[in-house]
C-alpha positions in Angstrom: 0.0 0.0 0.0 1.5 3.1 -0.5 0.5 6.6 0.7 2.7 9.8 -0.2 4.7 12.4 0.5 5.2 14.1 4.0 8.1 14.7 6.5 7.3 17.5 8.6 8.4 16.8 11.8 5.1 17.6 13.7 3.3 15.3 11.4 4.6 12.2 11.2 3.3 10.5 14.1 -0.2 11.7 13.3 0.2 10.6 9.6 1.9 7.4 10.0 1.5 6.4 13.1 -2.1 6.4 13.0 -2.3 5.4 9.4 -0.5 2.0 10.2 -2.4 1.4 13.1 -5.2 1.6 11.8 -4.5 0.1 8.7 -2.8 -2.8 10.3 -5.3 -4.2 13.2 -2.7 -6.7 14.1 0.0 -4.1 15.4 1.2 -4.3 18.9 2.7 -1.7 20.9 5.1 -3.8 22.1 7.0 -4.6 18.7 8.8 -1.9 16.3 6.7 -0.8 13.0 8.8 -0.8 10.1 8.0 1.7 7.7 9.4 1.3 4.6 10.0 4.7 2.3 11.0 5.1 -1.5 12.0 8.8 -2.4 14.5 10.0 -5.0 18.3 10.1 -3.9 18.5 13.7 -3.5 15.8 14.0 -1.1 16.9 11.1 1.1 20.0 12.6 1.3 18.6 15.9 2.3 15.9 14.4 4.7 18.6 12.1 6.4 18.7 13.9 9.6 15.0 14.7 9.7 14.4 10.8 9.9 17.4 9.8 12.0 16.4 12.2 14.8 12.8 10.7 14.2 13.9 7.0 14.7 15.8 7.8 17.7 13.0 10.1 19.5 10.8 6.8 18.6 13.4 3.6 19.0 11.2 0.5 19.8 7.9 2.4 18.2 8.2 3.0 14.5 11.5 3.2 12.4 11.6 4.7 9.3 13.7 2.6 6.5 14.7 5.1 3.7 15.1 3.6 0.2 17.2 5.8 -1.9 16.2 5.4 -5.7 17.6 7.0 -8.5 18.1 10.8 -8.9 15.5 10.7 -12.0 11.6 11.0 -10.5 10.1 9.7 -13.3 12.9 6.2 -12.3 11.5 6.7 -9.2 8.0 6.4 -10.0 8.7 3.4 -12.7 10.4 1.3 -9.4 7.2 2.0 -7.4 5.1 1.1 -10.1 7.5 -2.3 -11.1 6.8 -3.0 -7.3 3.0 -2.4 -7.6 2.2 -4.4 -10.0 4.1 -7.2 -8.9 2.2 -7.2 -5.6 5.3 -6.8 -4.3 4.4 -4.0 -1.4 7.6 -3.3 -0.6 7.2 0.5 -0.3 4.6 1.8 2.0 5.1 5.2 1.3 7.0 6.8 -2.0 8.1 10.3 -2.3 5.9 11.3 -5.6 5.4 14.1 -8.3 2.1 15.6 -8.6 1.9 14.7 -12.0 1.5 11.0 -10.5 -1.6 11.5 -8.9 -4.4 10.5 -11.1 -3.0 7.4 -12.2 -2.4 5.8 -8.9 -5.0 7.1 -7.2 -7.5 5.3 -9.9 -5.4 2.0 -9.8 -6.5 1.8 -6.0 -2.6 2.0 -4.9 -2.9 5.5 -2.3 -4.9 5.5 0.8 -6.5 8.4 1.6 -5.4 10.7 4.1 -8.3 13.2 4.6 -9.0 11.8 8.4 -5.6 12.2 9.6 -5.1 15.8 8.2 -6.0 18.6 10.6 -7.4 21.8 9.2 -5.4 24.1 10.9 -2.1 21.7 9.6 -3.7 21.7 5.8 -3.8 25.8 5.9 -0.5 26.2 7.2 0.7 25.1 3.7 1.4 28.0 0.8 -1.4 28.4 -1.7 0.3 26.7 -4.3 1.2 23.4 -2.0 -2.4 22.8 -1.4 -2.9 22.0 -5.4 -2.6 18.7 -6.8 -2.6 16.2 -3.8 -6.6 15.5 -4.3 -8.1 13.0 -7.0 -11.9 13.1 -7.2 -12.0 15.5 -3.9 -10.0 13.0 -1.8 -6.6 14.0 0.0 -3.5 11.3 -1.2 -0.7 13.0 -1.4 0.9 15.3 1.6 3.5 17.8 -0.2 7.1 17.5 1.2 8.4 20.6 -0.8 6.9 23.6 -2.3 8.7 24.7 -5.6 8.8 28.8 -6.0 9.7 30.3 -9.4 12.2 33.4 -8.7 13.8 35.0 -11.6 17.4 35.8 -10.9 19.1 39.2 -13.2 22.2 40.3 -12.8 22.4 43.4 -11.3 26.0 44.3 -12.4 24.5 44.4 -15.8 20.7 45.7 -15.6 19.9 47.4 -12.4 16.1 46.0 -12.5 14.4 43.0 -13.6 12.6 43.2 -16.5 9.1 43.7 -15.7 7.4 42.5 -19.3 8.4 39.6 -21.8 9.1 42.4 -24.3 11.3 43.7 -22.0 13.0 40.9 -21.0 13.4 40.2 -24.8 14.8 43.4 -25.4 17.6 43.3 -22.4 18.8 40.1 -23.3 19.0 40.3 -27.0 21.0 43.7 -26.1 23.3 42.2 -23.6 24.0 39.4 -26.3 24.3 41.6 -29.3 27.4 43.6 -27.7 29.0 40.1 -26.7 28.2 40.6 -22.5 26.6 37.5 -22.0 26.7 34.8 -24.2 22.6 33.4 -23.5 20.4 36.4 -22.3 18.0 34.3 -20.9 18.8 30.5 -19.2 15.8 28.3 -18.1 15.1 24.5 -18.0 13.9 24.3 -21.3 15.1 20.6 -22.0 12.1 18.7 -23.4 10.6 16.6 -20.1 7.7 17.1 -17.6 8.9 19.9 -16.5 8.8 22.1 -18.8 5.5 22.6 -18.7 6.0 23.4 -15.4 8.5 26.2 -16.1 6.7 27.5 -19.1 3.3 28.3 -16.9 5.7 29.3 -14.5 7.0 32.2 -16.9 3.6 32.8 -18.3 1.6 33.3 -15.0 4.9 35.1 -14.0 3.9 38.2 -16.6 
C-alpha cells in the first residue's frame, strides 16, 4: 500500500502512526513498526537527519527505512510502479510528483489521508502546495516541498528585472548583441515534464 509524501516533523506521528495502526489491526505496541520509504536520492540525502532524529526520538515504536532510488523522479516512480504491479508492497510510502496522482489514485494503490489531516495543519501550507494532492476531492498525497519560481538578473549588468516579456526580450537580446553575455535568458527548457511546469511558470509570472 503506498500513501505519499510528507516529512514534517510535527506530522509524522499523526500521519503514520495512526495510518499504520489503523490500517494494520494486528499491530502491537510492544513490537517496532517498520516503515518502509522510497524517495528519489537527493531528497533522502537531504531528509537524512530529519528521519534519523525521528527513529531515535521513537526507538522501539516506528523506524523509518529510507530507500534511496535514482536521482531521475520519473525512475522513481517506474520502481514504485514495477513494485505495484508485482504485488510486491515493498514500499509503504514513496516520495511522488504531482503529476502521479491521477494514475495511482484510480489504480487503488494510495490510501486516503483526509482523516488524519487537521485543518489548521492543511492551511498552514502555501497556496500553491495545497494543489494537486486531491483526485476526485480525496486528500492522497501530503506535499514534502513547495517549488517557487524566482527570476534571478544580474544586477551588475541591468539594475532592474525586466518587468514585461518584451522587456526581458529586449535586455537580453542587447546584452547578447554587444557580446556581454553569451545566452540572455537561461531556463530549463530541455524537453521533459517539467517544462510545462516552467513554461506556466514564466507565463503566470507576466
Amino acid at each position: 500500500m503506498v500513501i505519499k509524501n510528507f516529512i514534517r516533523v510535527n506530522l509524522i506521528v499523526t500521519l503514520i502512526f495512526l495510518f499504520f495502526v489503523d490500517s494494520k489491526n494486528g499491530y502491537s505496541n510492544n513490537k517496532e513498526l517498520n516503515i518502509n520509504i522510497l524517495m528519489p536520492a537527493p531528497f533522502a540525502k537531504s531528509t537524512s537527519k530529519i528521519v534519523d532524529r525521528f527513529n531515535k526520538e521513537n526507538k522501539g515504536t516506528i523506524k523509518l527505512n529510507i530507500t534511496k532510488g535514482p536521482r531521475e523522479t520519473e525512475s522513481v516512480s517506474d520502481l514504485a510502479i514495477s513494485s505495484l504491479l508485482l504485488g510486491d508492497n515493498q514500499f509503504d510510502i514513496v516520495l511522488m510528483d504531482v503529476t502521479w496522482l491521477p494514475k495511482y489514485a484510480a489504480t487503488g494503490w494510495l490510501e486516503p489521508l483526509d482523516k488524519w489531516i487537521k485543518t489548521s495543519d492543511w492551511n498552514s501550507l502555501v497556496e500553491g502546495a495545497k494543489l494537486g494532492n486531491k483526485y476526485k476531492e480525496v486528500t492522497y498525497r501530503w506535499p514534502l516541498t513547495a517549488d517557487i519560481g524566482l527570476l534571478y538578473w544580474r544586477n551588475d549588468l541591468i539594475k532592474s528585472p525586466p518587468k514585461t516579456p518584451e522587456e526581458l526580450i529586449e535586455k537580453s537580446l542587447s546584452l547578447k548583441a554587444n557580446n556581454v553575455v553569451p545566452y540572455g535568458y537561461v531556463w530549463q527548457g530541455r524537453q521533459y515534464e517539467g517544462l510545462s511546469c516552467v513554461f506556466l511558470e514564466v507565463l503566470k509570472g507576466f
